[in-house]
Backbone of each chain as nested JSON, in Angstrom:
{
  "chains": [
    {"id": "A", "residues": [
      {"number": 1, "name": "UNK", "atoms": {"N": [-72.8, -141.76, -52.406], "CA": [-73.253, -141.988, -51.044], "C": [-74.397, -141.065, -50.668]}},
      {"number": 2, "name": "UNK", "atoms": {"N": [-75.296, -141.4, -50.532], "CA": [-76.52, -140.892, -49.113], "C": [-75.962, -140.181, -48.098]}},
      {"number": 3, "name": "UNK", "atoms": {"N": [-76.217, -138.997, -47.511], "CA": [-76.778, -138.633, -46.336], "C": [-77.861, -138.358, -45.972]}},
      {"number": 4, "name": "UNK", "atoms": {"N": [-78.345, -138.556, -44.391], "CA": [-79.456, -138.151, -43.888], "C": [-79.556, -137.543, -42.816]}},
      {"number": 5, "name": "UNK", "atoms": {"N": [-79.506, -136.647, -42.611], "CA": [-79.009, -135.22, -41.782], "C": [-80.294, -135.189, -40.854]}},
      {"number": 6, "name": "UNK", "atoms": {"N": [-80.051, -135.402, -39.502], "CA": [-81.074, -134.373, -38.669], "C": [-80.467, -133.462, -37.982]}},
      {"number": 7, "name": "UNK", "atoms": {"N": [-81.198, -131.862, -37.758], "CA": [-80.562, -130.783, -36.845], "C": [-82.255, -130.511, -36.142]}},
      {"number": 8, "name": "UNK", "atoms": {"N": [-81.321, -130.546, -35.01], "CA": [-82.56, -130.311, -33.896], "C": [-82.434, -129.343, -32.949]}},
      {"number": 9, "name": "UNK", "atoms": {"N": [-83.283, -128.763, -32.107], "CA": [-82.427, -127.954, -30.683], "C": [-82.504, -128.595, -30.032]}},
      {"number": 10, "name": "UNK", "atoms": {"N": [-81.155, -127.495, -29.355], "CA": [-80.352, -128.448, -27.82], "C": [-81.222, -128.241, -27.069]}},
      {"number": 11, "name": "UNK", "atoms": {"N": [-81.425, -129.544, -25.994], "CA": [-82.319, -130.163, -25.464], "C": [-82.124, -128.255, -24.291]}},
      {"number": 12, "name": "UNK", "atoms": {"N": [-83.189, -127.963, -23.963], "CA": [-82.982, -126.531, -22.996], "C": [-83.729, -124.924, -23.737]}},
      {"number": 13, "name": "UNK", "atoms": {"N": [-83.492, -125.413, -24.941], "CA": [-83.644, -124.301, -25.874], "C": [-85.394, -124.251, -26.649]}},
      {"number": 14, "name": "UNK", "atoms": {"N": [-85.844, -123.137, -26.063], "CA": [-87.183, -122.617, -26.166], "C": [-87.392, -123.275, -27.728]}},
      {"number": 15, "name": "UNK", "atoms": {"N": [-88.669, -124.169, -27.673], "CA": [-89.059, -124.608, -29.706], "C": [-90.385, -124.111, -29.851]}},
      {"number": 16, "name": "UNK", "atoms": {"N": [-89.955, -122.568, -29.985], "CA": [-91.514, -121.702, -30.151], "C": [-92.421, -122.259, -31.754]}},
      {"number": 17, "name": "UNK", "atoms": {"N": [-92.194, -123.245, -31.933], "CA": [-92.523, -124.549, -33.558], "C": [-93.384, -125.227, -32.532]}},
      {"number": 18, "name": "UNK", "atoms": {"N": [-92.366, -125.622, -32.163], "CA": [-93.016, -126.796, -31.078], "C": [-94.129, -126.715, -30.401]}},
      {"number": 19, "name": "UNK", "atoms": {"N": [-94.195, -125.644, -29.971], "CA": [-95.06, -124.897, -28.872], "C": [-96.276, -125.229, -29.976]}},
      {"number": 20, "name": "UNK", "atoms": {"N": [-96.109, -124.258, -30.969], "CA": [-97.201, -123.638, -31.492], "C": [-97.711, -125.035, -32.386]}},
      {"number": 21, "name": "UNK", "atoms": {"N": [-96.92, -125.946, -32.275], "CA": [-97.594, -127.515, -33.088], "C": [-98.661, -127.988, -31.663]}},
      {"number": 22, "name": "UNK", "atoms": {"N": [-97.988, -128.191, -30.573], "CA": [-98.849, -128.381, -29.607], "C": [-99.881, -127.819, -29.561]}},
      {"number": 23, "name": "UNK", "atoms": {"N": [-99.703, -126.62, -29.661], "CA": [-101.133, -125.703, -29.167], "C": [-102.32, -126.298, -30.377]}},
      {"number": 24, "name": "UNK", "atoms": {"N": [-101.81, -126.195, -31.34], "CA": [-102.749, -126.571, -32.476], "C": [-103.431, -128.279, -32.051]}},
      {"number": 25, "name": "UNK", "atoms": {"N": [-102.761, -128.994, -32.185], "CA": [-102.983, -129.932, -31.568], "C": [-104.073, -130.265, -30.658]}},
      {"number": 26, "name": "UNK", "atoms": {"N": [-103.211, -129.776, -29.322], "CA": [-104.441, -129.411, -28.538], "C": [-105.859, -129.304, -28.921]}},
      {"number": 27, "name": "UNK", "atoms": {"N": [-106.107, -127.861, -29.727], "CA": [-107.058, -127.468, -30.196], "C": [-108.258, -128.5, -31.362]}},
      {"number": 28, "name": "UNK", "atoms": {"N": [-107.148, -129.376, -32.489], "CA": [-107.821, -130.171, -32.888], "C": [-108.439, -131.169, -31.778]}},
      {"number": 29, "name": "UNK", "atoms": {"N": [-108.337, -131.61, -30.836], "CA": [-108.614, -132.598, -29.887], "C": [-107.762, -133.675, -29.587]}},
      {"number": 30, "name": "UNK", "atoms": {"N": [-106.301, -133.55, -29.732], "CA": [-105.347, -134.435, -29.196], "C": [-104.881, -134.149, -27.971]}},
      {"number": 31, "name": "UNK", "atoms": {"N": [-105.138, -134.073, -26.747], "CA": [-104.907, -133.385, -25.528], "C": [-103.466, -134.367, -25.733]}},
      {"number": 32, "name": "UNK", "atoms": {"N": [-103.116, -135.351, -25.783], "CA": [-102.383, -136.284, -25.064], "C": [-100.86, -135.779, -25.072]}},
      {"number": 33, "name": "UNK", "atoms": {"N": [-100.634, -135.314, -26.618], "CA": [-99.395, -134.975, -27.092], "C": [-98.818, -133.98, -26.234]}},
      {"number": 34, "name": "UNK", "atoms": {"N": [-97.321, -134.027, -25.783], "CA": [-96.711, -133.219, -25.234], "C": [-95.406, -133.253, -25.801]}},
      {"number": 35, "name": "UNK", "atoms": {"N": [-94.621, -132.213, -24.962], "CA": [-93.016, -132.011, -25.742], "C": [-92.641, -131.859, -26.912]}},
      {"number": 36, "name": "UNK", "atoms": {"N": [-94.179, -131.687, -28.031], "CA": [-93.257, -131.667, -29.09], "C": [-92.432, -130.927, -29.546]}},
      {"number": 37, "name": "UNK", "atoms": {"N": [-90.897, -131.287, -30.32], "CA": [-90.097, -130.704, -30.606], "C": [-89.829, -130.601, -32.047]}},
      {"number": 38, "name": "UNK", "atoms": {"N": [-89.419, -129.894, -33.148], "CA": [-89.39, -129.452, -34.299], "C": [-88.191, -129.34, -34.679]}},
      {"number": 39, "name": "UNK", "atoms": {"N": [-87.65, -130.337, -35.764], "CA": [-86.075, -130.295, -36.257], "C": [-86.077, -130.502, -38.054]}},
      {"number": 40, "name": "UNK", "atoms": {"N": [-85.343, -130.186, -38.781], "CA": [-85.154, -130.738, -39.893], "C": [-84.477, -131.455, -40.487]}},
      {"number": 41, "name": "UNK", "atoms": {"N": [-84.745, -132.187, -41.178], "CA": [-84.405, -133.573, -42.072], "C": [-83.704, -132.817, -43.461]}},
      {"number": 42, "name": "UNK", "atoms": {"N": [-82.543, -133.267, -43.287], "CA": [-82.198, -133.551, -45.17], "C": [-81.287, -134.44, -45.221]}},
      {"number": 43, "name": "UNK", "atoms": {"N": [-81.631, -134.899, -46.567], "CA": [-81.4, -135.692, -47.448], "C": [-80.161, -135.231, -48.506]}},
      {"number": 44, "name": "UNK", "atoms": {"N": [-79.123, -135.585, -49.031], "CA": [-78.33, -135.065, -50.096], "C": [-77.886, -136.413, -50.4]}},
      {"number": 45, "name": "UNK", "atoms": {"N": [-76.883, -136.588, -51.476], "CA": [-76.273, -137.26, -52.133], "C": [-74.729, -136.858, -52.639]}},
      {"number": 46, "name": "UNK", "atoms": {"N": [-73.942, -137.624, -52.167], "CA": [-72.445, -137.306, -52.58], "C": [-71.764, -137.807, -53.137]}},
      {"number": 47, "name": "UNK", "atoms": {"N": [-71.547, -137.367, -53.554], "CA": [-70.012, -137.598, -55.159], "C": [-69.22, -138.899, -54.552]}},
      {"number": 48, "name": "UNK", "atoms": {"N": [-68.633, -138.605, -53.043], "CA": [-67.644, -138.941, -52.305], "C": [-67.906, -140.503, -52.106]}},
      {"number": 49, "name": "UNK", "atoms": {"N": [-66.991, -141.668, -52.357], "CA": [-67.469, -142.382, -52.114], "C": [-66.857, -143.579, -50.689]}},
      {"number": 50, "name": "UNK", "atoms": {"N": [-65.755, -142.848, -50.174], "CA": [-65.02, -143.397, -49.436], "C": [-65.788, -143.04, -47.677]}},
      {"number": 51, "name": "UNK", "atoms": {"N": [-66.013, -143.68, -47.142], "CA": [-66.911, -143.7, -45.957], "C": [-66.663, -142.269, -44.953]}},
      {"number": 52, "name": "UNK", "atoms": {"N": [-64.861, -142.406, -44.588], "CA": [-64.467, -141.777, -43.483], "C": [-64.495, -140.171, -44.54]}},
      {"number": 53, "name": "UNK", "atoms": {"N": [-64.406, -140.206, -45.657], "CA": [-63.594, -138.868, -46.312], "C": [-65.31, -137.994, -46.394]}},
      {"number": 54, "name": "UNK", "atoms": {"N": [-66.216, -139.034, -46.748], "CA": [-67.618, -138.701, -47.139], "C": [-68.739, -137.955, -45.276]}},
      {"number": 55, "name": "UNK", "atoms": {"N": [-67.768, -138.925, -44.107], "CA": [-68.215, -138.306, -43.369], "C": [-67.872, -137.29, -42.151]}},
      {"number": 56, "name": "UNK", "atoms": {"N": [-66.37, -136.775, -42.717], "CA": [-65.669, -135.032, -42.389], "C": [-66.137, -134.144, -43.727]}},
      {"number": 57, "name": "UNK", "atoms": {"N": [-67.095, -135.011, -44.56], "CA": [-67.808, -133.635, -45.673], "C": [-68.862, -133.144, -44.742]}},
      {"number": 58, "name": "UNK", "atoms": {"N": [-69.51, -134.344, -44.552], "CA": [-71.017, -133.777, -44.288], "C": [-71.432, -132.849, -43.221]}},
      {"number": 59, "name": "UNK", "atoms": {"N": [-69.715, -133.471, -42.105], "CA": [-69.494, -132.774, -40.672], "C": [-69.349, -131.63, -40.702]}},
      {"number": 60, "name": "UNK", "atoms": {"N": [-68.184, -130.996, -41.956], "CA": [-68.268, -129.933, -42.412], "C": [-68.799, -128.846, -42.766]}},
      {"number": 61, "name": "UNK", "atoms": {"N": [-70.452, -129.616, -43.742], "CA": [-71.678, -128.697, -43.871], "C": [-72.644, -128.717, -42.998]}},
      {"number": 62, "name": "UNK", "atoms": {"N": [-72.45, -129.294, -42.096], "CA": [-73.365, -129.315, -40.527], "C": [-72.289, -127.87, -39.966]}},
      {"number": 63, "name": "UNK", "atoms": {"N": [-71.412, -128.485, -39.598], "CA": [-70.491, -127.025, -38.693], "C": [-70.964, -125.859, -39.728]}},
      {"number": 64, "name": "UNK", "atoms": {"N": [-70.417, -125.783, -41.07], "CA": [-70.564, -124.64, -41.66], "C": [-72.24, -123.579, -42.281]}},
      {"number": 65, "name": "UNK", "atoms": {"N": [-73.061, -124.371, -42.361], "CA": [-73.762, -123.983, -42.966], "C": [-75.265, -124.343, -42.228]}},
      {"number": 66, "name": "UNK", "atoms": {"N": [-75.591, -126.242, -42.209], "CA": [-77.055, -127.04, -42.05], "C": [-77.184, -126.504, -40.191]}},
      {"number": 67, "name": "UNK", "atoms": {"N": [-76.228, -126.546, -39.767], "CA": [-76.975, -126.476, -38.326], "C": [-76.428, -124.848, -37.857]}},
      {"number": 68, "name": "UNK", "atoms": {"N": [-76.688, -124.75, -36.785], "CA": [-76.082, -123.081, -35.875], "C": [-76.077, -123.947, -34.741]}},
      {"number": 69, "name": "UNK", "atoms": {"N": [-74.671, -124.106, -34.159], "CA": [-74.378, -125.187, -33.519], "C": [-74.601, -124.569, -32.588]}},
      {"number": 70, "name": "UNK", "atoms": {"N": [-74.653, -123.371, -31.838], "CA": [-74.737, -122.784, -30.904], "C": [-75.82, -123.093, -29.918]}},
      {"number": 71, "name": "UNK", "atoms": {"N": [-77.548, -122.807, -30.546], "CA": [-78.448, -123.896, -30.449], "C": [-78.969, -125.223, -30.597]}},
      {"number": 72, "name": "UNK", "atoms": {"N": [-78.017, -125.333, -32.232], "CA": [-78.738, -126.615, -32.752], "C": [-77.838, -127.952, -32.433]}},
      {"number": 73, "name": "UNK", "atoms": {"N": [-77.844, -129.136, -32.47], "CA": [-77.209, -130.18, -32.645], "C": [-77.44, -130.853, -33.804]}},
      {"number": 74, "name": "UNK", "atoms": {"N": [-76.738, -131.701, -34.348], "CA": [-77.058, -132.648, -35.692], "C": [-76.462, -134.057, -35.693]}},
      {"number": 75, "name": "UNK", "atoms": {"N": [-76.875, -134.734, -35.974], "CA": [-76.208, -136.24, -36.301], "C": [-76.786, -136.875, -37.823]}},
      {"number": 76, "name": "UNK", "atoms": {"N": [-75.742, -137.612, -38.41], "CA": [-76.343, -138.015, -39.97], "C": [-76.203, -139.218, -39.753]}},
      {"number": 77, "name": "UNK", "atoms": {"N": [-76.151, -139.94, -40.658], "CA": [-76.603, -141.689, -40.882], "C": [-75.954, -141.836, -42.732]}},
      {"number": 78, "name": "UNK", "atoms": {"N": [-75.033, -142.448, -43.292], "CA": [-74.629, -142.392, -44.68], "C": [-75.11, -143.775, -44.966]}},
      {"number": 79, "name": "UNK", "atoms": {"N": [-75.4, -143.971, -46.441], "CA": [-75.715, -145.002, -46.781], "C": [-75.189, -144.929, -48.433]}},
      {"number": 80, "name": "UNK", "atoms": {"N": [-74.762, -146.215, -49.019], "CA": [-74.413, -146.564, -49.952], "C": [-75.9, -146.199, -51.188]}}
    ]},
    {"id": "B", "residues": [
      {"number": 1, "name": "UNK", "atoms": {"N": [-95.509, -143.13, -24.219], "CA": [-95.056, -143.253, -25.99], "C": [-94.096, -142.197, -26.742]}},
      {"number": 2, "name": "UNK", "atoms": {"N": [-92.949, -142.459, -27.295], "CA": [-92.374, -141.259, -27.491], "C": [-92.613, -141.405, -29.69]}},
      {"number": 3, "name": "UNK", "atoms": {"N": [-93.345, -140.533, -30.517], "CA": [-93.487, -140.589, -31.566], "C": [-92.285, -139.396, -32.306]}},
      {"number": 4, "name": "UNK", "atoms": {"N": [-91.52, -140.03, -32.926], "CA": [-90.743, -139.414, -34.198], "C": [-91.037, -139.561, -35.431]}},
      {"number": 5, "name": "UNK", "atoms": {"N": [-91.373, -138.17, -35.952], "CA": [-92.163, -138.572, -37.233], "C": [-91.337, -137.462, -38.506]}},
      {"number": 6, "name": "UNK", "atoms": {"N": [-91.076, -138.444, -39.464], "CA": [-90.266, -137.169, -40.593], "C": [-91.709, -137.136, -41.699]}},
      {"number": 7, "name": "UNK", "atoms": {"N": [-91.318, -135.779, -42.296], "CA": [-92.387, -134.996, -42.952], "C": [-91.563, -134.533, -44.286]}},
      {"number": 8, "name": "UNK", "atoms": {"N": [-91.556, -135.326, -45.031], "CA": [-90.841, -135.181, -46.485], "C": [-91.505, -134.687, -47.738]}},
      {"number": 9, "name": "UNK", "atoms": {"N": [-91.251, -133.733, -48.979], "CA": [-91.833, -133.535, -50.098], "C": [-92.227, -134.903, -50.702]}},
      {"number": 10, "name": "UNK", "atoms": {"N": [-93.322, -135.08, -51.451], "CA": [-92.82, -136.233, -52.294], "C": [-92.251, -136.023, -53.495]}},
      {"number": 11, "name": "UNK", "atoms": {"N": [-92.046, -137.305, -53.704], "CA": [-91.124, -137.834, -55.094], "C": [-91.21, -136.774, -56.311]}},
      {"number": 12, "name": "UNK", "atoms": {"N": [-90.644, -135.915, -56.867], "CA": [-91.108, -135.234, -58.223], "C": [-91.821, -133.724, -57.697]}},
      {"number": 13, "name": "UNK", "atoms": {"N": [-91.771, -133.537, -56.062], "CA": [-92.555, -131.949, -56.111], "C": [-90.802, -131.094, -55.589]}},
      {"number": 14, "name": "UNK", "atoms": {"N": [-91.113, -129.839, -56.727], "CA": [-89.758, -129.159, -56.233], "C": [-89.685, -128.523, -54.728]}},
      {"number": 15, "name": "UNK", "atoms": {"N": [-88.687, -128.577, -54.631], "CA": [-88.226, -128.622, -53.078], "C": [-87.236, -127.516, -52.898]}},
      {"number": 16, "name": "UNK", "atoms": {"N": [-87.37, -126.064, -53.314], "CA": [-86.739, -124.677, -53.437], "C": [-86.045, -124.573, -52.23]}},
      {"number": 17, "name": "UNK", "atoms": {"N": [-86.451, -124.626, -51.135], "CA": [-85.547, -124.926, -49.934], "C": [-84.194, -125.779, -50.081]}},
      {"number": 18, "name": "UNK", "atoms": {"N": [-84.47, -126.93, -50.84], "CA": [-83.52, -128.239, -50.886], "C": [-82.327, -127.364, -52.021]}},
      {"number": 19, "name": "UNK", "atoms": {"N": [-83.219, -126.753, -52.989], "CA": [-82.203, -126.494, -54.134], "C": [-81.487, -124.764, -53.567]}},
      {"number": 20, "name": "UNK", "atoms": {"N": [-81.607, -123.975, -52.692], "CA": [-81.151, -123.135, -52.368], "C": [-79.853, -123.558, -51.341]}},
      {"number": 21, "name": "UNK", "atoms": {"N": [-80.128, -124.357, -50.608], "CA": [-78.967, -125.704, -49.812], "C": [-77.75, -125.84, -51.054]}},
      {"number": 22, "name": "UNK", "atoms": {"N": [-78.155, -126.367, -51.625], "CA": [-77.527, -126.83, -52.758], "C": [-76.518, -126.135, -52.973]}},
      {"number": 23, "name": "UNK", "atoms": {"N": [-77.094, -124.906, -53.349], "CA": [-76.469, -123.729, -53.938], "C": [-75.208, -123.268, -53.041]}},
      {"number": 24, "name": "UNK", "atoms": {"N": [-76.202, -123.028, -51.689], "CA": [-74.669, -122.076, -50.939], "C": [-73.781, -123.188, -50.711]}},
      {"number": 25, "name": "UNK", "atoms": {"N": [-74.132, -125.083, -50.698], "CA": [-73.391, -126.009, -50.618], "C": [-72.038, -125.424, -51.273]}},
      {"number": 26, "name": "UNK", "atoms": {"N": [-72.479, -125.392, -52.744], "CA": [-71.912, -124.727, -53.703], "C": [-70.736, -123.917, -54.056]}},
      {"number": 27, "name": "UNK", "atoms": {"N": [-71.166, -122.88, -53.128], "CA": [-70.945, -121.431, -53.251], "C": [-69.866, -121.931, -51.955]}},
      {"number": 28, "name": "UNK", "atoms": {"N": [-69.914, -123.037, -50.816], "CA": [-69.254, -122.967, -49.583], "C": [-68.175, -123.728, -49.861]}},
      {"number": 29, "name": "UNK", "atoms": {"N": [-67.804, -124.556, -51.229], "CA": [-67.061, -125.295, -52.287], "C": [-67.117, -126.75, -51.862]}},
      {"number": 30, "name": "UNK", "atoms": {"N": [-68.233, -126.864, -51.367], "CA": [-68.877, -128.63, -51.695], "C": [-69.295, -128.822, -53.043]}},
      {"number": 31, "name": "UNK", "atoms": {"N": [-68.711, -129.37, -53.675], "CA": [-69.384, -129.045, -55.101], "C": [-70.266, -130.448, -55.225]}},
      {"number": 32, "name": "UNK", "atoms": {"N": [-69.554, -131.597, -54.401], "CA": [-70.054, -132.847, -54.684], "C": [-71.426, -133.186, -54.296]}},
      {"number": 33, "name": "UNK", "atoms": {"N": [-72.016, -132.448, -53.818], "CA": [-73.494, -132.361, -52.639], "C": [-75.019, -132.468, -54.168]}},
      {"number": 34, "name": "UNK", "atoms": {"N": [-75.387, -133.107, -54.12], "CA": [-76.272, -132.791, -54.62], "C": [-77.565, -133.639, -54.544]}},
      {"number": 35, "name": "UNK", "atoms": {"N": [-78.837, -133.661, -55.33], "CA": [-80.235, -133.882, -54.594], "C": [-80.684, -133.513, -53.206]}},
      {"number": 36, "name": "UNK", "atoms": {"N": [-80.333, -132.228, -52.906], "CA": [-80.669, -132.142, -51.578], "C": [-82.033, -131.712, -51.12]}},
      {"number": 37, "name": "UNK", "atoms": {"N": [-82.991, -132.278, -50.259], "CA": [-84.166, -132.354, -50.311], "C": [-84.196, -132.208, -48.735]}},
      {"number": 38, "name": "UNK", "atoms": {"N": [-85.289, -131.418, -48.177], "CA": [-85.439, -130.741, -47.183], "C": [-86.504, -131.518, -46.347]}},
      {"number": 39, "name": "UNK", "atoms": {"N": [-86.902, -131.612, -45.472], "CA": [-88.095, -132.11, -44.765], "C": [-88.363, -131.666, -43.389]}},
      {"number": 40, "name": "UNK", "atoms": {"N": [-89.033, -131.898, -42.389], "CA": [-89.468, -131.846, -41.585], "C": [-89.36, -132.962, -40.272]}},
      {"number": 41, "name": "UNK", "atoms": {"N": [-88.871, -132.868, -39.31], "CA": [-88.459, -134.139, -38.22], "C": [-89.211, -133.803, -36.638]}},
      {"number": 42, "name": "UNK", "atoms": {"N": [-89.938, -134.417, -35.861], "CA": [-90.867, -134.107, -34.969], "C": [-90.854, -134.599, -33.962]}},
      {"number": 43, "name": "UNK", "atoms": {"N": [-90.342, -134.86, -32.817], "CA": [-90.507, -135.549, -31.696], "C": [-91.761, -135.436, -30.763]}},
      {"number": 44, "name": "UNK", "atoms": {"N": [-92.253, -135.946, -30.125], "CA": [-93.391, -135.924, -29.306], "C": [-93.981, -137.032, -28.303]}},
      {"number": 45, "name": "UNK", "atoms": {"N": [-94.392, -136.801, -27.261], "CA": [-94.72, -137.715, -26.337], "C": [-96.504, -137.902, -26.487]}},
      {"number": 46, "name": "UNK", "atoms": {"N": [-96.535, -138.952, -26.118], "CA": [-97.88, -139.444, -26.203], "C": [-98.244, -140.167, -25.059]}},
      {"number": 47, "name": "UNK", "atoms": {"N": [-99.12, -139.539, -24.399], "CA": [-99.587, -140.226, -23.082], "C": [-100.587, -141.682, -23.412]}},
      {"number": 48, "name": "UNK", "atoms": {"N": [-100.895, -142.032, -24.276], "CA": [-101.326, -143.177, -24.609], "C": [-100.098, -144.691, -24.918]}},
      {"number": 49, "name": "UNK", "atoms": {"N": [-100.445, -145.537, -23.783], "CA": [-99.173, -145.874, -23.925], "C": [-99.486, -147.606, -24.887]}},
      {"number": 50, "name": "UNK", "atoms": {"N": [-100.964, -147.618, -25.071], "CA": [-101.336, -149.039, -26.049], "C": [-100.939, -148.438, -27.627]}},
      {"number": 51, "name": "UNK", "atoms": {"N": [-99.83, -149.554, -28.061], "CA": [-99.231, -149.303, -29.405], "C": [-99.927, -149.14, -30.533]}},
      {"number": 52, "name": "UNK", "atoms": {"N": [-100.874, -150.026, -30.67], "CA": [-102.121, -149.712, -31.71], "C": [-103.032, -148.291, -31.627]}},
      {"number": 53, "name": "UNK", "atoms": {"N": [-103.102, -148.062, -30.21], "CA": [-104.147, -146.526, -30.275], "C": [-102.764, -145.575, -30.797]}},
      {"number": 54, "name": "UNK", "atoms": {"N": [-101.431, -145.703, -29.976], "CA": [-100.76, -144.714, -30.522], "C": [-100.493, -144.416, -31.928]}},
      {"number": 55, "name": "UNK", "atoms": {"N": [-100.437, -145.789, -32.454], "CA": [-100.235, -145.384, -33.915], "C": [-101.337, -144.702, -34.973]}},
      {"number": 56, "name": "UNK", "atoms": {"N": [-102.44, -145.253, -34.222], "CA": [-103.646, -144.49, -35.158], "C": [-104.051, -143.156, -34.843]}},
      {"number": 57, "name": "UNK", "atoms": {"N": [-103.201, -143.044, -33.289], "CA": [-103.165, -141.017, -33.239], "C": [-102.564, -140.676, -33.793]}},
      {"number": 58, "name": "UNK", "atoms": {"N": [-100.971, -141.29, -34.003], "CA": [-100.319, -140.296, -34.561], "C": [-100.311, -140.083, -36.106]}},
      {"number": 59, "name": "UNK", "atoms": {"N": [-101.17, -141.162, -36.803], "CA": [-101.375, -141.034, -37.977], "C": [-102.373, -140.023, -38.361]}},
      {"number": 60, "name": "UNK", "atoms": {"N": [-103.679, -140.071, -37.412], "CA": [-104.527, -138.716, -37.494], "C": [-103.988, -137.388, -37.451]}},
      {"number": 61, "name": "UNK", "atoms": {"N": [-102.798, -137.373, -36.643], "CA": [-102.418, -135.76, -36.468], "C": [-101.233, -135.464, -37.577]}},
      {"number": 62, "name": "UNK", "atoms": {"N": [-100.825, -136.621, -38.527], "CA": [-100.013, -136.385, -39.479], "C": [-101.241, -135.875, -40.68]}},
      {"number": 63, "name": "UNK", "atoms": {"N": [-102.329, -136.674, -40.657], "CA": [-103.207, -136.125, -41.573], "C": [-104.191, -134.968, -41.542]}},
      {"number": 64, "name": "UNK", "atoms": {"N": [-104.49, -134.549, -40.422], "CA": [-105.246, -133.552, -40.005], "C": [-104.56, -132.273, -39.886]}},
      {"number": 65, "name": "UNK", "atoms": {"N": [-102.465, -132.177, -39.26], "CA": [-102.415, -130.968, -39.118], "C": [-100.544, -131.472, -39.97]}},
      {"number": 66, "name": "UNK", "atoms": {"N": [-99.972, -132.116, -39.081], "CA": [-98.574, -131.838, -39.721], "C": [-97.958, -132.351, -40.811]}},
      {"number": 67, "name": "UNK", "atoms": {"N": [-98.928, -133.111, -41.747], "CA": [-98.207, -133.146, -43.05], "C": [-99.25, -132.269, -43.611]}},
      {"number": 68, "name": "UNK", "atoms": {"N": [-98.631, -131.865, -45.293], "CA": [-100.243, -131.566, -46.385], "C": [-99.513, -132.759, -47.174]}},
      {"number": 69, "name": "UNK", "atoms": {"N": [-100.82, -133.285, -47.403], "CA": [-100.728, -135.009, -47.734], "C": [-100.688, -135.042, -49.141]}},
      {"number": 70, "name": "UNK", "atoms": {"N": [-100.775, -133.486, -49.597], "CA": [-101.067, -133.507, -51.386], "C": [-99.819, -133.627, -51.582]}},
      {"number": 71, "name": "UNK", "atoms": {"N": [-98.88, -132.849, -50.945], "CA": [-97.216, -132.59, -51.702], "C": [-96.384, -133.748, -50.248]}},
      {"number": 72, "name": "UNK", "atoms": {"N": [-97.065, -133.849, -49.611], "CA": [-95.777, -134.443, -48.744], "C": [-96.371, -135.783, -48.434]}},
      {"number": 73, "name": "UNK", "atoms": {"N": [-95.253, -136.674, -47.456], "CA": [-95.401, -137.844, -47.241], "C": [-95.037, -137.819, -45.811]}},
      {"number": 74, "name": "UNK", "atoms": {"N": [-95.603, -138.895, -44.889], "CA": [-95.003, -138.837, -43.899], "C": [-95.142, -140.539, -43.484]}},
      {"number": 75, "name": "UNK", "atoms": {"N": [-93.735, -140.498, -42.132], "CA": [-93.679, -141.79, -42.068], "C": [-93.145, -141.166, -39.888]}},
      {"number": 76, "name": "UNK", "atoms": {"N": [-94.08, -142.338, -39.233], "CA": [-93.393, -142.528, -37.769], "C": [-92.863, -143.92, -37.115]}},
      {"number": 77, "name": "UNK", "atoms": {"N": [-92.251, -143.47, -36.151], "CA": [-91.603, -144.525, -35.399], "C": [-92.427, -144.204, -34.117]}},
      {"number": 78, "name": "UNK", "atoms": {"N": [-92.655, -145.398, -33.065], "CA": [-92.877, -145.151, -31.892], "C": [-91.799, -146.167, -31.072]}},
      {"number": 79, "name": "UNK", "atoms": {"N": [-91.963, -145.677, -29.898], "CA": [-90.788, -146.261, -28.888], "C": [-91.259, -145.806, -27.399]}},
      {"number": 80, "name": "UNK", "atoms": {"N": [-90.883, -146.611, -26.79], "CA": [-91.52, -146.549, -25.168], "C": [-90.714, -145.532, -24.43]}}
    ]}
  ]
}
């Protein structure tokens, strides 16, 4: 099975990424862009092939490890 | 215009981020986790709200600042 992991910040929480993608932006000559926000994508592949068992793994390495839930949020997407 | 855009290695470039994941996956006793590949995920508003101009901005600012187009790939969505 596929996962496809995004962790992002909680909507409130300063994205000094973000900021500094804008500013650049800006500077090339895109005035228009605003809000942008900065999260990461991954991708893995699992052994597991049973739907529900494959997705309290992934929940698992989101709580434990991929996100800092404190700031971040995450949601995945599994695919065969 | 709201643009979400993921920012991925391509196919065949190592991805040391992805394989250090891996590892503490590993080490956290996921053993089943593997190809894990890292990327980049972007939200952003676009005050241009004709679908054709938006898409050819946001393709300029994937090529000009937030992908490097040698090792990575990028792909967006737009939505109102």
């Amino acid at each position: 099975m596929k996962a496809k992991i995004h962790v992002t910040l909680k909507q409130g929480i300063l994205d000094p990424q973000g900021k500094a993608i804008e500013h650049a932006l800006d500077t090339l000559g895109f005035k228009a862009a605003s809000n942008v926000r900065v999260g990461k994508y991954m991708e893995l592949d699992l052994a597991e092939q049973d739907k529900a068992k494959a997705e309290a793994e992934v929940k698992a390495m989101c709580e434990k490890l991929l996100a800092n839930t404190i700031i971040e949020e995450y949601r995945f997407e599994l695919s065969n």
